[in-house]
C-alpha positions in Angstrom: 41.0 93.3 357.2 40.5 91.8 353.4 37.6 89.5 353.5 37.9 86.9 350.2 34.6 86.0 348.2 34.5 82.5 346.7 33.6 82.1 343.1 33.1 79.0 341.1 33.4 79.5 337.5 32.3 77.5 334.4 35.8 75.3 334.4 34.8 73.3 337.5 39.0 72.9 338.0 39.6 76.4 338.4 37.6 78.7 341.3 37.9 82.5 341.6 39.2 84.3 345.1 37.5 87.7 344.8 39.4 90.8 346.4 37.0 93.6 348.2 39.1 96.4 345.3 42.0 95.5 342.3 44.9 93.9 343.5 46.4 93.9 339.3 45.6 97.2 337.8 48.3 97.0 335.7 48.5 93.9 334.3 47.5 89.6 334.3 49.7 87.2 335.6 50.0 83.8 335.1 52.1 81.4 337.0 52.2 77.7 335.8 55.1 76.9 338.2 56.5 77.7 341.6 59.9 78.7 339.5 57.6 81.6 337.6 56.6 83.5 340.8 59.3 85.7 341.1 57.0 89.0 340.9 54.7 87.2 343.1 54.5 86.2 346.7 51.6 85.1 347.0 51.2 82.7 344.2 54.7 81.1 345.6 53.0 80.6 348.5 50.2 78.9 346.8 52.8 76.6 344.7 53.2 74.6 348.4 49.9 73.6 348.3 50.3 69.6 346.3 46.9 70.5 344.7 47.7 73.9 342.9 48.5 73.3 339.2 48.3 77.1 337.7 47.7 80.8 339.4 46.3 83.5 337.5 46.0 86.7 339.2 43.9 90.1 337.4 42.0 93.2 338.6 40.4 92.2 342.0 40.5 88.4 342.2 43.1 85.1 342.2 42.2 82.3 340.5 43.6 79.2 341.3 43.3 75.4 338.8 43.7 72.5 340.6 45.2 69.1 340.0 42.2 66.3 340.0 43.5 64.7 343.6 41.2 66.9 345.6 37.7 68.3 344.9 37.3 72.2 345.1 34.8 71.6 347.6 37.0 70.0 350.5 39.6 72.6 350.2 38.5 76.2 348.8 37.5 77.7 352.6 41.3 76.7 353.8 42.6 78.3 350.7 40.2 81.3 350.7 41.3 81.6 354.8 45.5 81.4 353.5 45.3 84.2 350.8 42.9 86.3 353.7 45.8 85.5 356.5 48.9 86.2 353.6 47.3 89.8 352.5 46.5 90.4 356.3 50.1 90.2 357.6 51.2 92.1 354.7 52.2 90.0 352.4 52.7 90.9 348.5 50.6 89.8 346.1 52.2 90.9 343.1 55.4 93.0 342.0 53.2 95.3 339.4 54.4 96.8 336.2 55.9 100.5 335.7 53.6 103.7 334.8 55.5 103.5 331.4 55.1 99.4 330.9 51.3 99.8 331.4 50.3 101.9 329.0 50.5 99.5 326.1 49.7 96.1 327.4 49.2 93.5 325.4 45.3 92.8 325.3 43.4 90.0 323.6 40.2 90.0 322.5 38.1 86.5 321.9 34.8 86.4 320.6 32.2 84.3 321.6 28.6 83.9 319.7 25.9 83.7 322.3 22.1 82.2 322.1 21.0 85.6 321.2 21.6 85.8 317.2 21.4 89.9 317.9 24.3 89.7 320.4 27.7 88.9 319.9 30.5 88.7 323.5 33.4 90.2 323.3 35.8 88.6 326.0 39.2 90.5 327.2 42.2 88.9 329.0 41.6 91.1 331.3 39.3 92.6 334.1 36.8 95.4 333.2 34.6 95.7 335.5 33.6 94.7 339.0 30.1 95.9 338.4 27.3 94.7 335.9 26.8 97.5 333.7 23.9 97.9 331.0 23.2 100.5 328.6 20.6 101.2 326.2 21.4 103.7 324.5 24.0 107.0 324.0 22.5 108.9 327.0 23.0 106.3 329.7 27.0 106.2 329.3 28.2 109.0 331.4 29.9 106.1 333.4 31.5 104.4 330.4 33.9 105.7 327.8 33.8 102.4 326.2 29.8 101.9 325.7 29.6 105.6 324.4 32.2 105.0 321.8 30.8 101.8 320.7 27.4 103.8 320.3 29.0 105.5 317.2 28.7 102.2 315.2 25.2 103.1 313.6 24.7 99.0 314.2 25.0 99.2 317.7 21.5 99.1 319.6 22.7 98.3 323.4 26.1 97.4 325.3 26.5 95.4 328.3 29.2 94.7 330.4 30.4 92.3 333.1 33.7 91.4 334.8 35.6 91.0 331.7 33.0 91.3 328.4 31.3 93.6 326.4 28.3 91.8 324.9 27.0 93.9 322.3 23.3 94.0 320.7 23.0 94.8 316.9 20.4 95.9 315.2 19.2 94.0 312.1 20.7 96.6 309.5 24.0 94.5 310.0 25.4 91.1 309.5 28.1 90.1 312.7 30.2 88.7 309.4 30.7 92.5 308.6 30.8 94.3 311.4 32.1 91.3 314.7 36.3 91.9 313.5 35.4 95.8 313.4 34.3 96.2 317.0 36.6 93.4 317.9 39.6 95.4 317.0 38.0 98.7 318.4 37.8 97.4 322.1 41.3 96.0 322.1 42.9 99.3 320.9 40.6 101.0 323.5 42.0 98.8 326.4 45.6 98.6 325.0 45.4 102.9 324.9 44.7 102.7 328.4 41.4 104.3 328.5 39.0 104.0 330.9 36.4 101.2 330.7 33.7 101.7 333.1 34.2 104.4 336.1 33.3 102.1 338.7 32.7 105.6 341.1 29.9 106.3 338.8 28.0 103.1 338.2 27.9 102.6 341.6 25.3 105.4 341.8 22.9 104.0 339.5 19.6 102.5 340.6 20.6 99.1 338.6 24.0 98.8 340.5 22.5 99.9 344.0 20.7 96.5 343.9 24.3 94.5 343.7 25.1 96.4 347.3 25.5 95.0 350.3 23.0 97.3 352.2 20.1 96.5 349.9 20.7 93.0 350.3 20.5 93.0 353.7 17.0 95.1 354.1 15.2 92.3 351.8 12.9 89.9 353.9 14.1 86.1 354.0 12.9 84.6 350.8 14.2 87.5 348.6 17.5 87.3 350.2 17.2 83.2 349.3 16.4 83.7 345.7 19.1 86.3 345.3 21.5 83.6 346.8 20.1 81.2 344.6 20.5 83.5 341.3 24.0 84.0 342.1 25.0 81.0 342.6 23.2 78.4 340.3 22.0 80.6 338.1 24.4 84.1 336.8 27.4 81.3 336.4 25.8 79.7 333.6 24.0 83.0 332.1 27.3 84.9 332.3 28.9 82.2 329.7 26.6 83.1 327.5 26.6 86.9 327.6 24.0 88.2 329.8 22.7 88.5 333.6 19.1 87.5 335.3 19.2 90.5 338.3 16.8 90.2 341.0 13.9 92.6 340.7 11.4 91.4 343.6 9.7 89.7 345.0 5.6 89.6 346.4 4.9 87.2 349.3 0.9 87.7 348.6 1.0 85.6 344.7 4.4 84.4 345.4 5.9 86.3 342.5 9.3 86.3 341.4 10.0 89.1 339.3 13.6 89.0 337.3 15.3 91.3 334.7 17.0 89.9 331.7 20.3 91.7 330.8 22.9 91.5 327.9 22.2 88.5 325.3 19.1 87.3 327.8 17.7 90.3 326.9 15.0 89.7 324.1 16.8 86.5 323.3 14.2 83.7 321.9 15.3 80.8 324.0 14.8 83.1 327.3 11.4 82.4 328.1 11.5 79.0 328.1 14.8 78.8 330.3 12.8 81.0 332.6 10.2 78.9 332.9 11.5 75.0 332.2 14.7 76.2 334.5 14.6 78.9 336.9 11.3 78.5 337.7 11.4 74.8 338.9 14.9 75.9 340.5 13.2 78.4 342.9 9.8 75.8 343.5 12.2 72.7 344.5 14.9 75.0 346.6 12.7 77.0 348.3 10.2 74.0 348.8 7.1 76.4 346.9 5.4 74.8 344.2 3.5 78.1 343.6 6.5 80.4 343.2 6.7 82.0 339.5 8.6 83.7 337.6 8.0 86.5 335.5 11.0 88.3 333.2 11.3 92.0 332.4 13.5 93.2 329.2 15.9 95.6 331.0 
C-alpha cells in the first residue's frame, strides 16, 4: 500500500506529495488545466478539486499549486489521503514516454548563487536524487557518475547533491564568471545523454545516507527524534534554497548538546555560524522548552 509524505516547499502555494519510489522516470509533467491531462489520470482527478490551479508531476513526488481560497493547511491530509486511495485502486498516474523519446529529453539547467561565495547551485527541471549525497573528493563517487565527472574540472573542490541540484564548491584558483556556464552546460548534456546521476542502490549504503533511514530514526531516544523533526521541517526547507543541508549528527542528554553537520553551500560558508547560533539554536531552546540546549556545527 503507497503511503504519501507531505512536503512544504519554499512557494508557500505549492506543497510536494512524496511517492515511497519514481512515479516519472522518464520525464516532467506539467498540467495547468483539466483539458491538459490526457496522459494523466491522476492529475484529472485532481482538476475536480475547486482549489487546484497547476499539477506538476517528476521522479517520486506530485506537486500540487493552489488557488488562494483555501490554506494548504486545511486541506493537504485530504488531498495526500485521494492521491494514496487513487494509486491504491490502481489508478494511473501518468502515461510515460517511449525508451526512444527518453533518451534526449529536454533538460534545463538554472543557476542559483548561494550565501557561500565558494559555491554556486545548479538546479535541473528534473529529479536527481531522492537521497542527500556529498562528496569531497574523486574517491568518494563510486555512487555517482555525475560528481566523478565534475571532479575533472581542476576548480572543482566538492559536489553535493539533493533532490534536484548539484551545488558545487570551487576552489579559489577560479572565478564562477569563467567557469559557472562551463559546468552549467556539462550537467545538462550529462542528464539530456541519459546518464546516470546518483545510483540510489549505492548511496544507500553509506554511513551519511544510513542516517536518512527509517530504522535509525526509530532507535534514537525522544529528544533526538524531536530535533530531527524539527530539522526537517523548519529548518532543511530554508537551507535547501540556498544549496546545502544541516543533518543531524547527535545528540548528549548529559550537556544537552546538539551536534549538526553542515553540507553543500553551509559547508564552510561565513554566514553559517551565526545562523547556527542566532537561529537554530534558539529554535531547538524555545521548541523543545530547554534553554541550555546548544548547538555545535561540524564541516562535513
Amino acid at each position: 500500500m503507497e503511503k504519501i509524505t507531505i512536503r512544504a516547499t519554499q512557494n508557500p502555494a505549492i506543497i510536494k506529495f512524496e511517492f515511497s519510489d519514481f512515479i516519472a522516470k522518464y520525464g516532467n509533467y506539467e498540467f495547468k488545466n483539466i483539458d491538459e491531462t490526457a496522459n494523466s489520470p491522476l492529475a484529472k482527478q485532481l482538476f475536480y478539486l475547486p482549489f487546484v490551479k497547476s499539477v506538476y508531476i517528476s521522479g517520486n513526488f506530485v506537486a500540487i499549486e493552489r488557488y488562494s481560497i483555501v490554506e494548504w493547511e486545511d486541506v493537504k491530509d485530504a488531498v495526500a489521503e485521494q492521491i494514496e486511495s487513487f494509486v491504491n485502486n490502481g489508478g494511473e498516474i501518468v502515461k510515460e514516454v517511449t525508451e526512444e523519446v527518453k533518451k534526449k529529453l529536454p533538460v534545463t539547467i538554472y543557476v542559483e548563487t548561494t550565501p557561500n561565495p565558494a559555491v554556486m547551485k545548479f538546479v535541473s527541471n528534473k529529479l536527481l536524487t531522492k537521497t542527500v549525497a556529498e562528496f569531497k573528493n574523486i574517491d568518494e563517487t563510486t555512487p555517482s557518475p555525475l560528481a566523478r565527472e565534475l571532479f575533472k574540472f581542476p576548480f572543482v573542490k566538492e559536489v553535493f547533491l539533493d533532490e534536484n541540484y548539484v551545488s558545487v564548491t570551487k576552489y579559489a584558483v577560479a572565478e564562477w564568471n569563467d567557469v559557472t556556464a562551463e559546468i552549467r552546460a556539462f550537467i545538462r548534456k550529462f542528464i539530456e545523454e541519459g546518464n546516470t546521476v546518483i545510483d540510489e542502490s549505492l548511496i544507500q549504503q553509506t554511513p551519511q545516507a544510513e542516517k536518512q533511514q527509517e530504522a535509525y530514526f526509530d532507535n534514537l531516544d525522544t529528544t533526538s527524534q524531536r530535533i530531527i523533526n524539527i530539522l526537517e521541517e523548519y529548518v532543511k526547507p530554508a537551507v535547501q534554497g540556498d544549496g546545502g543541508n544541516i543533518a543531524f549528527e547527535s545528540y548528549d542528554e548529559a550537556d544537552k548538546r546538539v551536534k549538526v553537520i553542515l553540507q553543500g553551500a553551509c559547508s564552510g560558508c561565513p554566514s553559517s555560524t551565526f545562523t547556527l547560533k542566532s537561529g537554530i539554536e534558539n529554535m531547538l531552546k524555545d521548541m523543545l522548552n530547554d534553554n541550555d540546549i546548544k548547538v555545535e556545527a561540524i564541516n562535513a
